[in-house]
Every structure is written in structure tokens, then in C-alpha cells.
C-alpha positions in Angstrom: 17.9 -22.7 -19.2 16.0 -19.7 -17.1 12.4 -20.7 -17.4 11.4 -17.3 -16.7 12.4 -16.7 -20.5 10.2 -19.3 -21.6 7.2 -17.3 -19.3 4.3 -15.2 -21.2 4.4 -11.6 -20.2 1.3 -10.6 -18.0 -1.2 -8.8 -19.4 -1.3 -5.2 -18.6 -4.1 -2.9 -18.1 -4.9 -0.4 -20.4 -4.9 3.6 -18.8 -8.4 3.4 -18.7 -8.8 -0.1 -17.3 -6.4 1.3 -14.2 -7.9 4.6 -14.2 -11.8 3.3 -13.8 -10.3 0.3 -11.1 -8.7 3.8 -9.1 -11.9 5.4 -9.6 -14.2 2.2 -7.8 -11.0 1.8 -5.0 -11.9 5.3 -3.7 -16.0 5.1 -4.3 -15.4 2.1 -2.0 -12.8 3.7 0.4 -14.9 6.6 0.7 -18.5 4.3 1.3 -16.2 2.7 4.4 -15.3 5.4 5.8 -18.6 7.0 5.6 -20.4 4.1 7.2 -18.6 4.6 10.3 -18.1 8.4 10.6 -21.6 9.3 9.6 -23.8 6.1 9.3 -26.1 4.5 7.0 -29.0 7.0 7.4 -26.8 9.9 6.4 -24.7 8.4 3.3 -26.1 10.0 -0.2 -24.8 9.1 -3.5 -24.2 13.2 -3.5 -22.2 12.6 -0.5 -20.4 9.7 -1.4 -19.0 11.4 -4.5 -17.6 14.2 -2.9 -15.9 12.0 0.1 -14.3 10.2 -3.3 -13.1 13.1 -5.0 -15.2 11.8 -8.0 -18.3 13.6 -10.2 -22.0 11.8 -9.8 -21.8 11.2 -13.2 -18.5 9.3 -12.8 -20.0 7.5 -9.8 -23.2 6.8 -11.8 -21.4 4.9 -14.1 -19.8 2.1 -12.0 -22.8 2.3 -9.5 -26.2 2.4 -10.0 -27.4 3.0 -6.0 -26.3 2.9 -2.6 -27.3 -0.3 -2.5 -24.5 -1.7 -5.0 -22.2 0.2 -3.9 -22.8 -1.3 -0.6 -23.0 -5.0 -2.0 -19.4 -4.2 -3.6 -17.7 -3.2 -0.5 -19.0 -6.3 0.9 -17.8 -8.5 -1.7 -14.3 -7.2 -1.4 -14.8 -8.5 2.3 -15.6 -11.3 1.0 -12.7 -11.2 -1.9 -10.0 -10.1 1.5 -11.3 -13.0 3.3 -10.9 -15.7 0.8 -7.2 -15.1 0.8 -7.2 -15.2 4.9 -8.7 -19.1 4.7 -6.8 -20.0 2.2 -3.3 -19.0 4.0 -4.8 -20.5 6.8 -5.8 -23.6 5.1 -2.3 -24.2 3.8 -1.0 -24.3 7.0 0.6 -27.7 7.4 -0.5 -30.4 10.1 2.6 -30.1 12.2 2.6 -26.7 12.8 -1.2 -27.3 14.0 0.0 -30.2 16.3 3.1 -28.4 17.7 2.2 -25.0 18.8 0.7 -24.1 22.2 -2.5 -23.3 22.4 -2.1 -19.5 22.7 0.1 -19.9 19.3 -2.9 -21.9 18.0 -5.3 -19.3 18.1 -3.2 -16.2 17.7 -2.3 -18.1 14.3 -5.9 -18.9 13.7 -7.4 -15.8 14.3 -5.1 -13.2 14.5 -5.4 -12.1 11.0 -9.2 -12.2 11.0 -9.1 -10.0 14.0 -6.6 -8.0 12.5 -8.5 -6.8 9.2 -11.5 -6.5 11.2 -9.8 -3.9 13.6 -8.7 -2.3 10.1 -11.9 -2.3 8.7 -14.6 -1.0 11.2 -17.1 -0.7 8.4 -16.8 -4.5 8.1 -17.9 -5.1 11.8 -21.2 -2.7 11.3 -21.8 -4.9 7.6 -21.7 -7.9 9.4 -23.7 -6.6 12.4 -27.8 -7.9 12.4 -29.0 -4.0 12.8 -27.3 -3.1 9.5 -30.4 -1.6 7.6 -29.2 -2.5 4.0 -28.7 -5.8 5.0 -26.4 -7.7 7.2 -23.6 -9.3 5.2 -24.0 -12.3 4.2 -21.0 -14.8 3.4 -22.1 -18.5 4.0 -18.6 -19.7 1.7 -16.4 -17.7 4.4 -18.1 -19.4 7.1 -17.9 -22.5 6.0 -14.0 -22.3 5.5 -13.4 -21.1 8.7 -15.3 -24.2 10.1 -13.4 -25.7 7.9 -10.2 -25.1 9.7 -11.2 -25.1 13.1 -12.0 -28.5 12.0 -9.0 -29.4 11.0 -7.2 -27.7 13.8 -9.3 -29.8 16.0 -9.2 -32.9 14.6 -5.6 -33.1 15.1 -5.2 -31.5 18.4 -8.1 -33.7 19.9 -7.9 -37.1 18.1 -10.1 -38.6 20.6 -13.5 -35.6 20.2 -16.1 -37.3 18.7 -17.0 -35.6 15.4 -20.3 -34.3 17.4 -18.0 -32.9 19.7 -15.6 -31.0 17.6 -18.8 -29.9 15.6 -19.8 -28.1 19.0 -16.1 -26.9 19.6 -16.1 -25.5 16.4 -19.5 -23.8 16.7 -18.5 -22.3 20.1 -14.9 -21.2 18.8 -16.7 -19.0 15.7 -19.6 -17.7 17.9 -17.7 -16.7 20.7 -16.3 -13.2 19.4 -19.6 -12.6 18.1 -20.5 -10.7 21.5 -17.5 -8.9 21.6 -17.6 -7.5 17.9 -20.8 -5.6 18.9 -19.0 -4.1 21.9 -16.3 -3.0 19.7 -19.0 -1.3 17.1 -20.2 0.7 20.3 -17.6 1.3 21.4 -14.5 2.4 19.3 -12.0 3.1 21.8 -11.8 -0.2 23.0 -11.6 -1.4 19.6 -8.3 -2.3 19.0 -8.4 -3.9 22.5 -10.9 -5.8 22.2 -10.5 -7.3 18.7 -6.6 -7.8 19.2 -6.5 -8.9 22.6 -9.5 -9.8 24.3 -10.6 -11.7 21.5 -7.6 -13.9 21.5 -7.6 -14.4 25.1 -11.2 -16.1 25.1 -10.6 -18.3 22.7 -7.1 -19.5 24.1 -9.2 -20.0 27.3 -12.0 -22.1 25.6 -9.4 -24.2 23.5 -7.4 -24.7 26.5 -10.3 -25.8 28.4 -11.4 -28.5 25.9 -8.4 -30.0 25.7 -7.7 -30.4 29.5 -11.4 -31.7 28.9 -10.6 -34.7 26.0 -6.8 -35.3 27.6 -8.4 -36.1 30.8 -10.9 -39.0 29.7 
């Protein structure tokens, strides 16, 4: 018997359910791009409109300020994000156990650097001088501890839990400094995200573990 007979169709969206999610895709496409060609100061709801190829009126509707407009692009950060911990998360213990630790890391944190070096308006949300508000996503966070955790745990069965605690702190804050480099600097961006960013980590993991293999 096919089982996908015995399936209930998904629902579809009306014309004007599609049309309106169309309508908030560009609003948000054109508030990214506007953050990082023309800044915060200089984004109007006037402005923001026209870069969507929508009406004020039309914008009015699904927004009600800059503000949530702003909290919305942020949230499908967020949204983007979830789905990057949860692949990463399903990654199984073995493969954490038998890669290098260049392989480690590139696995870990190649997607994360990836969407950032796609999404420069991301890396000015999340900076500390973004004037709305810096970004706030404390579930992210804790899910990529979460797997640096677990990467950890079974790379260095010996760390205490105080130790892998500080590993894990030092493996999410390192690229911190370098994220603010590549906001001031966009031609190093790509660089900087996609291969500098790997390479310090791969040197700190490698480090720790010559560290715990050696006591």
C-alpha cells in the first residue's frame, strides 16, 4: 500500500495569504538592505516603502514603525538560526568523534559564518552600537553552547565540566572581535567571516586538546 495515498493534502494559501507573505518578504528585504547601504539614522518608513516597491499605506498595514519592522527582520534571524542548531544538533556522536579538528569546526561553524557573510545587516543587529537595540536572542545562544558542549564532551572526555564551560565560552566569544571588523570593514568581509574565523577557532580547539591529551 503507498502511504503517501493515505497522507492529508497540505493546506494551501489563499492568493491573499501569499500575496501579503510576498508583500512583508520585500518590506524586510528592503529594511536589510537599507541598514547597510544607508544606516539606521537615514531609514524612513517613506524610504523603506519605496526600496520595497510597496505603497505606505500597504506598509502601514503589516507595520506599525520602524521599530517593528526592525524587531521582524530580527526574528527571522532568529527563525534562520533555529534551523542552523537544530541541523547541527542532529549531528551524530561519531561524526563529532571522527573528524579533525579543522573538520570540527568548519562543520560547526561554517554555516553560521556563512549566513552571516550573507546577511550583513545581521552583523550591525547584533552589534552593541545598534541604536534600536542590539539583537537579542538568549535561545540561540544557548543552543550553540549547547553543541559546543556536546562537541566537547566527546572530544575531551577528561575536561572537567568547569573546563569545557570555559572552552565553550572562549569558542562563542572569540569571533565576536572579528564580526566588528567585518561591519567596518566590508571588503574583508567575506574573508574574515569565512576564513579567518574558522582558522581561530581550529587553532583554539586544537590547542585545548593537545592541552587535555597531554595530562
Amino acid at each position: 500500500m503507498n502511504d503517501s495515498k493515505m497522507l492529508p493534502a497540505k493546506p494551501s494559501r489563499s492568493p491573499k495569504q501569499t500575496r501579503g507573505h510576498d508583500r512583508v518578504t520585500a518590506i524586510l528585504d528592503a529594511c536589510a538592505h537599507l541598514l547597510v547601504s544607508q544606516g539606521v539614522a537615514s531609514l524612513t518608513m517613506h524610504g523603506l516603502a519605496r526600496e520595497a516597491g510597496t505603497s505606505i499605506g500597504s506598509l502601514y498595514h503589516f507595520f506599525s514603525d520602524k521599530q517593528s519592522v526592525f524587531d521582524a527582520l530580527g526574528q527571522r534571524h532568529i527563525d534562520a538560526f533555529e534551523q542552523i542548531t537544530a541541523n547541527l544538533l542532529a549531528i551524530d556522536p561519531a561524526t563529532w568523534v571522527e573528524s579533525s579538528s579543522q573538520e570540527v569546526i568548519e562543520r560547526m561553524s561554517m554555516p553560521i559564518m556563512e549566513y552571516l557573510e550573507a546577511h550583513p545587516d545581521l552583523l550591525l543587529m547584533i552589534s552593541p552600537t545598534f541604536t534600536p537595540g542590539q539583537l537579542q536572542a538568549p535561545t540561540i545562544q544557548a543552543r550553540i553552547d549547547e553543541t559546543y558542549h556536546r562537541m566537547l564532551a566527546l572530544r575531551l572526555p577528561a575536561a572537567s565540566a568547569a573546563q569545557r564551560n570555559i572552552h565553550v565560552a572562549a569558542l562563542r566569544g572569540l569571533p565576536i572581535g572579528l564580526f566588528q571588523v567585518a561591519l567596518e570593514n566590508s571588503q574583508l568581509k567575506s574573508i574574515l567571516l569565512l576564513q579567518e574565523v574558522p582558522r581561530a577557532l581550529t587553532a583554539y580547539l586544537e590547542a585545548i586538546e593537545r592541552h587535555h591529551s597531554a595530562r
